[in-house]
Every structure is written in C-alpha cells, then in structure tokens.
N, C-alpha and C positions, 0 to 999 in steps of 0.2 A: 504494500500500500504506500503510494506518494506520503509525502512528508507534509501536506498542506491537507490531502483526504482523512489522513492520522489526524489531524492537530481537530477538523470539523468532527470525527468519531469524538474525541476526551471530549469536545462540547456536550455533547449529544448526550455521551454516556454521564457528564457532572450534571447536565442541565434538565435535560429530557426524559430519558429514558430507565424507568425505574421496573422493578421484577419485585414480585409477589404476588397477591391475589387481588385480581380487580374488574368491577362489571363495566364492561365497555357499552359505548351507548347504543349498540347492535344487540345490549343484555347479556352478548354473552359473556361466559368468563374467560381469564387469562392470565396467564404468570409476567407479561409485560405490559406496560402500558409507557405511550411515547407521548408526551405533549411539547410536539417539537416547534410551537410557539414561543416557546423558550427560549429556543437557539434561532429559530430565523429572525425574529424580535433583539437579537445579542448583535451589538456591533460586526464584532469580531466573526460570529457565527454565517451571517446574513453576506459578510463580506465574503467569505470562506464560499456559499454556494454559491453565490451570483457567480463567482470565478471558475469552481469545480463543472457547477450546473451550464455555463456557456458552453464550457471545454469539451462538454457532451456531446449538447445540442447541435454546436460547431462542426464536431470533428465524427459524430453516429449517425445523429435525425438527422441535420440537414443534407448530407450527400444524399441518404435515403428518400428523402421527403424537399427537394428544393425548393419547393414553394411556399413553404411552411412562410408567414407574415407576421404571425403577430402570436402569444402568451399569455396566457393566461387560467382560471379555474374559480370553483368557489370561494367566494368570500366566507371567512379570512382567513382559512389554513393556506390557501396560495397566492394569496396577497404579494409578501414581503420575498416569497420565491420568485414569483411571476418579475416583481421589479426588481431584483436583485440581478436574475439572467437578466433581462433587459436591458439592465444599464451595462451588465458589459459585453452586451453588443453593439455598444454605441458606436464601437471602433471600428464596426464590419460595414462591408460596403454599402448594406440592406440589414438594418440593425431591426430586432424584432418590434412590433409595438406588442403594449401591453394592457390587460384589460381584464376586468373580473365581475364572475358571474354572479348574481344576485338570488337570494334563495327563493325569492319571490318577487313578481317586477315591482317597479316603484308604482305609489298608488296618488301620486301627483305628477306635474309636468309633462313631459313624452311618455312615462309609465313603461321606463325601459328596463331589462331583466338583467342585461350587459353592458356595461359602463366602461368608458376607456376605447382606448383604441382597437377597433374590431367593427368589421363592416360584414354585411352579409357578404357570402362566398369567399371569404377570409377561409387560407387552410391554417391550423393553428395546431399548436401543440397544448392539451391539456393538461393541469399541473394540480396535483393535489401530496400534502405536508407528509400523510401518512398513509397506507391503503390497508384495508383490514378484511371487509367483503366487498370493497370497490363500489359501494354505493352511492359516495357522495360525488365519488370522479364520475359513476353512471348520470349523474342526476346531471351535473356538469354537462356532459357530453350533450345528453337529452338537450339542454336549453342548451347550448351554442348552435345544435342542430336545427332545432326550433326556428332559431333566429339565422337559418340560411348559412352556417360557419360549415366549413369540414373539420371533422374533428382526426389528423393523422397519426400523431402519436400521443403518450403520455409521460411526461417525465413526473414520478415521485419520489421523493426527498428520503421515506423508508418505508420499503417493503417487508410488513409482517411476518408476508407467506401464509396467509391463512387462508387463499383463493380468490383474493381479489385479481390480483393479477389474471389470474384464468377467466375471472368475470370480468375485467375490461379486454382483454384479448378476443374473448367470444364475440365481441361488439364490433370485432377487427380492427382495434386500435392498440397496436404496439405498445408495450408496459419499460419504461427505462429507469431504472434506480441507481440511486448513486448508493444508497446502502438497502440491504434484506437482513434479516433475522442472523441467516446464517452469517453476513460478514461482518456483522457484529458480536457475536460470540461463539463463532465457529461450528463445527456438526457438533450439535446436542445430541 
C-alpha cells in the first residue's frame, strides 16, 4: 500500500471505523460500523481522497468511461468526496463538475432533486462514503436517472463487502473502492 493510501487507512481506522456490535440503519447487525464522515469532514483526510480518489478516476474510470463529466451522489455521505475528486481535477484538461443528489427534490423554487453541476445526459460517476446493501448508491443512481444523467460507474470510499457491490453491479454500474473490509484488516 502507497504511503499516502496508509497514512488515509490510520485516519479511517483513529477516526471512522470502529468493531463491535452494532445495528446499522438497514437493522441489520454487524461487528463494524464506518462513519466515514469523520474522515472526509478531516482536513487532512478529505485532502488524502480528493488526491487518492482522482488518481483513480484519472488513471481506471476515465480511460474506461471517457465521457464521464461530472461527480457526484447522495447528500451528505458524498458530498465532501464528490468535491474533494473535483477539485483535483481542476488540473485536467476537462476537470469533473460536481453535484449532489437530494433525498427528496426541493419543495420551493425549481423543486430540483440535483443540485450542482449536472445536466441531463450528463454521464457521471456515482459516489457514495460507504456501501453496505448498496441502497443509498441505488437510490442515487435511480434519481440521477430520473433526471436524464447516465449513471457509468461508482466510486466508494469503503466497501463492507456485504453485497452491495453485487447490488450496484447488477444495475450495470461498475463498483471502485479505494478500501473493502478485506484491505482493511486482511482475510478474516
């Protein structure tokens, strides 16, 4: 592991990421629970992805995916991801915009559901903080869809492994993590 993907894991694991017993908001149980608001909310942390998380995007999705425009996901686990990649894509030719999806549209103004930069027929990469049964990223994808977006891949910050991955896969929408269960504390 890079010396800069180490240094975001001791975040993750001081800040975020605790074991024992706990009901996740899916009810079910688990011996981990990640509230990796913590770290993408941390100077240091937020800095740490925006740089890891482009590195990705840059050099995986986007050869795959070149059309890919614009970042974003639900409000607010992929908020501070969604702008963090963004901003250090400022540097690229065709730097990403960024944008986040609303759990609900707004109930004044235009009564928009996505806010930010993102236009219909936008192809985008979807971003959510942690994936457990993949539902929030599904819900995500659903409303970008809604709103005319293609949804091509998805990059999330840590995968559980607990089948979300297999449920946004099933969707057709490629799963990219910078960390899984496993390469955070190895085969259990």
């Amino acid at each position: 592991m890079d010396e800069k993907k180490n240094e975001l894991l001791q975040i993750l694991l001081k800040k975020s990421i605790k074991t024992g017993h706990f009901i996740l908001a899916s009810g079910k149980e688990s011996d981990l629970y990640c509230d990796c608001r913590v770290t993408t909310l941390d100077a240091r942390g937020a800095n740490l992805i925006g740089e890891l998380g482009w590195q990705l995007v840059r050099d995986v999705i986007l050869p795959r995916f070149p059309s890919i425009s614009a970042i974003g996901g639900m409000t607010m686990g992929a908020d501070p991801i969604s702008l963090a990649i963004g901003m250090y894509s400022a540097s690229a030719p065709s730097p990403l915009g960024v944008f986040t999806v609303r759990k609900e549209p707004k109930d004044h103004g235009r009564g928009k559901r996505i806010e930010g930069n993102f236009s219909a027929d936008d192809s985008v990469i979807v971003v959510d903080d942690v994936i457990t049964t993949g539902g929030s990223t599904i819900k995500a994808i659903d409303a970008i869809e809604a709103e005319g977006g293609k949804v091509l891949a998805a990059f999330v910050l840590v995968d559980r492994e607990e089948g979300g991955r297999e449920a946004i896969e099933n969707r057709g929408v490629p799963v990219y993590s910078l960390f899984t269960r496993r390469s955070i504390f190895g085969d259990q």
